[in-house]
Every structure is written in C-alpha cells, then in structure tokens.
C-alpha positions in Angstrom: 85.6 129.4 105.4 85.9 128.1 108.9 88.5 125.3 108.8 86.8 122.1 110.5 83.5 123.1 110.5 80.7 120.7 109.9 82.9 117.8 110.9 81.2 114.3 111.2 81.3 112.8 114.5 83.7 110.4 113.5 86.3 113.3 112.0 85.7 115.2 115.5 88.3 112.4 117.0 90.6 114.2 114.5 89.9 118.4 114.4 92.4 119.5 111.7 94.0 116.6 110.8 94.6 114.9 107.4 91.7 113.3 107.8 89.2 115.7 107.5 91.1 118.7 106.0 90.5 117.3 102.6 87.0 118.4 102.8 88.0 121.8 103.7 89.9 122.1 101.0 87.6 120.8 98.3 85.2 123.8 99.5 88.0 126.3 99.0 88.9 125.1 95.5 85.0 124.9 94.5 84.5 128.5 95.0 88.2 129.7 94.1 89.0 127.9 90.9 92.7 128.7 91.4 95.5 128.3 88.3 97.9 127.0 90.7 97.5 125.2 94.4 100.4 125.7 97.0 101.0 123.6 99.5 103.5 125.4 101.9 105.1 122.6 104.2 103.5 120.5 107.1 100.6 119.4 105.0 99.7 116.7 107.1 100.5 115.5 111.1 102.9 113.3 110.6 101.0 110.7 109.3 100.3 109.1 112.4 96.7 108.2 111.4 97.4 107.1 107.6 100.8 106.7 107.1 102.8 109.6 105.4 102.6 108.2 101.7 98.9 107.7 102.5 98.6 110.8 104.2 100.3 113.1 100.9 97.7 110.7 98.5 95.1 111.8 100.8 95.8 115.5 100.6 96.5 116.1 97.2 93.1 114.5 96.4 90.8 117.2 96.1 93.6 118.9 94.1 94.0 115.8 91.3 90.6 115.1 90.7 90.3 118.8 90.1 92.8 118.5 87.6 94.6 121.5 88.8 98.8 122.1 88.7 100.4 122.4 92.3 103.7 122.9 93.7 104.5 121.6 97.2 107.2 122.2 99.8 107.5 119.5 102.7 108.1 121.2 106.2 109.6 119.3 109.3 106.3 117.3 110.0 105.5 115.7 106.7 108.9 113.8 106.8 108.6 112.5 110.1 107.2 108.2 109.8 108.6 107.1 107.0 108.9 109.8 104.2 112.1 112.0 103.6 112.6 114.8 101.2 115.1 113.3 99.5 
C-alpha cells in the first residue's frame, strides 16, 4: 500500500498526518485482518491540527470500529500539546 495515496484535495494540506492516515490504515486492516494492532510510538504529529486527545480518538478509530485488541506505546511526539504518558 502506498501511504497517502488517493488523498482528497483537502487532506493534501496535511500528507501523512493524523488527518488522513486513518484511511490508510483502514485499507491495511481490511485486507490484513490482524489478531492484534501495534501502534509503535509517534502515532500522530503532535496534535497540532486536532488536539492530542482528539488526535489518539482519531487514530485508534479504524482499529475500534473493527473491534480488534491493540497495544500502544507513545513516542516523544504524541506527548507533546497537552498529553503525558503518565
């Protein structure tokens, strides 16, 4: 799968961001039908478009309406804004 392909004019603004990587990943799971999703840190930018609360809701989307278990690990940029790992 190419990542950010067939992006809308609007999510062009944003290649790769939070904000379109849901879709991505929602084509991934479709054809993988994993047991288990990991998210391996710096799932999202930062949260400078959503907010970082918004931003994790956003991304774990396509995983919970899939119904499917996942572990995460936050890196460096998914505490910056407002979200700590504590």
């Amino acid at each position: 799968f190419p990542s950010c392909s067939g992006l809308t004019p609007e999510q062009k603004q944003y290649p790769c961001s939070d904000l379109n990587n849901t879709q991505f990943m929602s084509s991934v799971l479709d054809v993988t039908s994993p047991d288990l999703v990991v998210f391996t840190g710096d799932n999202n930018d930062g949260g400078a478009f959503l907010g970082v609360e918004n931003s994790v809701k956003h991304f774990l989307q396509p995983t919970l309406s899939r119904g499917l278990d996942f572990a995460a690990v936050f890196g460096n940029h998914d505490e910056e804004a407002n979200l700590d790992r504590s």
